[in-house]
C-alpha positions as CSV (number, residue, x, y, z in Angstrom):
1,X,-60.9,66.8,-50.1
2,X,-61.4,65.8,-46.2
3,X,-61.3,67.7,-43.5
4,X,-58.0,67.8,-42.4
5,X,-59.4,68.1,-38.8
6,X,-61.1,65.3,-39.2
7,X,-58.3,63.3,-40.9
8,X,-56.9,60.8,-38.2
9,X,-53.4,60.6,-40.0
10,X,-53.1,64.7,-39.3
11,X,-54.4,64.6,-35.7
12,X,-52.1,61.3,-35.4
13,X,-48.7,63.7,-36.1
14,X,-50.4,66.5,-34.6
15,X,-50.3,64.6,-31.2
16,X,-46.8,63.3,-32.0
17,X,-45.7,66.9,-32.2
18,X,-47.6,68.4,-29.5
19,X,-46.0,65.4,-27.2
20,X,-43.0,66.3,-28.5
21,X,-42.5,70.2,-27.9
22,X,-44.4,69.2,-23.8
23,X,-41.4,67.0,-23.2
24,X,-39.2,70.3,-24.0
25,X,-41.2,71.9,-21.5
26,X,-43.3,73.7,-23.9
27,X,-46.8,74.6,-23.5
28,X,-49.1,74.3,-26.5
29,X,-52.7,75.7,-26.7
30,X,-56.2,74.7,-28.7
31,X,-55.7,77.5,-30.6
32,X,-52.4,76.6,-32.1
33,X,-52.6,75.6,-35.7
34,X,-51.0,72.5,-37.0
35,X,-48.5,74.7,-38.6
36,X,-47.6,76.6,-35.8
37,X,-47.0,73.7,-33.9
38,X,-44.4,72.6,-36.4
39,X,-42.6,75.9,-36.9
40,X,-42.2,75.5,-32.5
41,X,-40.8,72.3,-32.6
42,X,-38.7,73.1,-35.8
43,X,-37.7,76.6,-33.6
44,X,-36.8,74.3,-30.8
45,X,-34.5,71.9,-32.3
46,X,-33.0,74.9,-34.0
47,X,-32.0,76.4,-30.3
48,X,-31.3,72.9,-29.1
49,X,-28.8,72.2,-32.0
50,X,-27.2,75.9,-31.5
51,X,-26.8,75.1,-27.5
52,X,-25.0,71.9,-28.1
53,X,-22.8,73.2,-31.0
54,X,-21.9,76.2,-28.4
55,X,-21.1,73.6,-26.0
56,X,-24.6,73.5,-23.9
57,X,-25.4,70.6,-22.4
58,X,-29.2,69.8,-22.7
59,X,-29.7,67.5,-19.9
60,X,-28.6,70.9,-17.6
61,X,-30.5,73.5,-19.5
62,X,-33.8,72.5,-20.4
63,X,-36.6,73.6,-18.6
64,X,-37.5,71.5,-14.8
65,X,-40.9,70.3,-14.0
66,X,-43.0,73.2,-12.4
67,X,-41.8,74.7,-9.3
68,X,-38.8,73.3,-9.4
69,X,-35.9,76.1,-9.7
70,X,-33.5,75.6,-12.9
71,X,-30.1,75.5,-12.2
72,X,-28.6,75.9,-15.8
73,X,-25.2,75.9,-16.4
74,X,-25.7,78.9,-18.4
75,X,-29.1,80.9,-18.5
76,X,-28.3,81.7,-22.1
77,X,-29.2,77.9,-23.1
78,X,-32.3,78.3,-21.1
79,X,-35.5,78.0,-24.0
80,X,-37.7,80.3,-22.9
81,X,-40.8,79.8,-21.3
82,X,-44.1,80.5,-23.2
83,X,-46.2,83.4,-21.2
84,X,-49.8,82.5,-20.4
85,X,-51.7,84.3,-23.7
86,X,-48.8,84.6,-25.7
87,X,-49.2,83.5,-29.3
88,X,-47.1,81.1,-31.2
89,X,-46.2,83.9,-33.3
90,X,-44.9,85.6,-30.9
91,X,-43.1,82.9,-28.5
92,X,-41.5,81.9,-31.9
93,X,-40.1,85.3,-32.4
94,X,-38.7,85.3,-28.9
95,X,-37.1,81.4,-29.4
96,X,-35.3,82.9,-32.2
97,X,-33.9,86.3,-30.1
98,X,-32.4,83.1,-27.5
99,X,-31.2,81.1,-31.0
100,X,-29.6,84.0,-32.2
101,X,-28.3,85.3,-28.5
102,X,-27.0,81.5,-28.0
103,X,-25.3,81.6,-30.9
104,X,-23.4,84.7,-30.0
105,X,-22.1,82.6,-26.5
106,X,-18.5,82.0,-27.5
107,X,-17.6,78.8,-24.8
């Protein structure tokens, strides 16, 4: 069996995803694994679907290039930002506190 860091097919989606979760605003690291990367994107569509169905609008709420001050129409449907050593496992945990604290929001 190959590699599978070595396998250009995996580093291929592994870039897709990694492109994917920067243009949310978030911030991956080396250290992430492949999985973790898609439980953060599968995490972010999951708060991304829960602010629209709650009436969010996405274009107002996600995050704002850096140093630039969000102005969201609620901070609620704000993803949160990852902290500078904090691990996927945790940042995922703390993406599904906001999921499940969106959710709440009746609009």
């Amino acid at each position: 069996m190959a590699n599978a860091s070595n396998d250009p097919e995996i580093q291929r989606v592994r870039d897709e995803v990694i492109t994917r979760l920067t243009t949310r605003g978030v911030r991956t690291t080396a250290g992430d694994s492949s999985e973790d990367l898609v439980e953060l994107l599968d995490a972010v569509e999951a708060f991304e679907e829960t602010v629209e169905r709650r009436g969010g609008d996405l274009m107002v709420d996600e995050p704002v290039a850096p140093g630039k001050t969000p102005q969201p129409d609620d901070i609620l449907f704000v993803l949160p930002t990852r902290q500078g050593n904090e691990t996927a496992k945790a940042y995922l945990a703390r993406i599904a506190e906001a999921t499940a604290e969106a959710d709440r929001r009746s609009r």
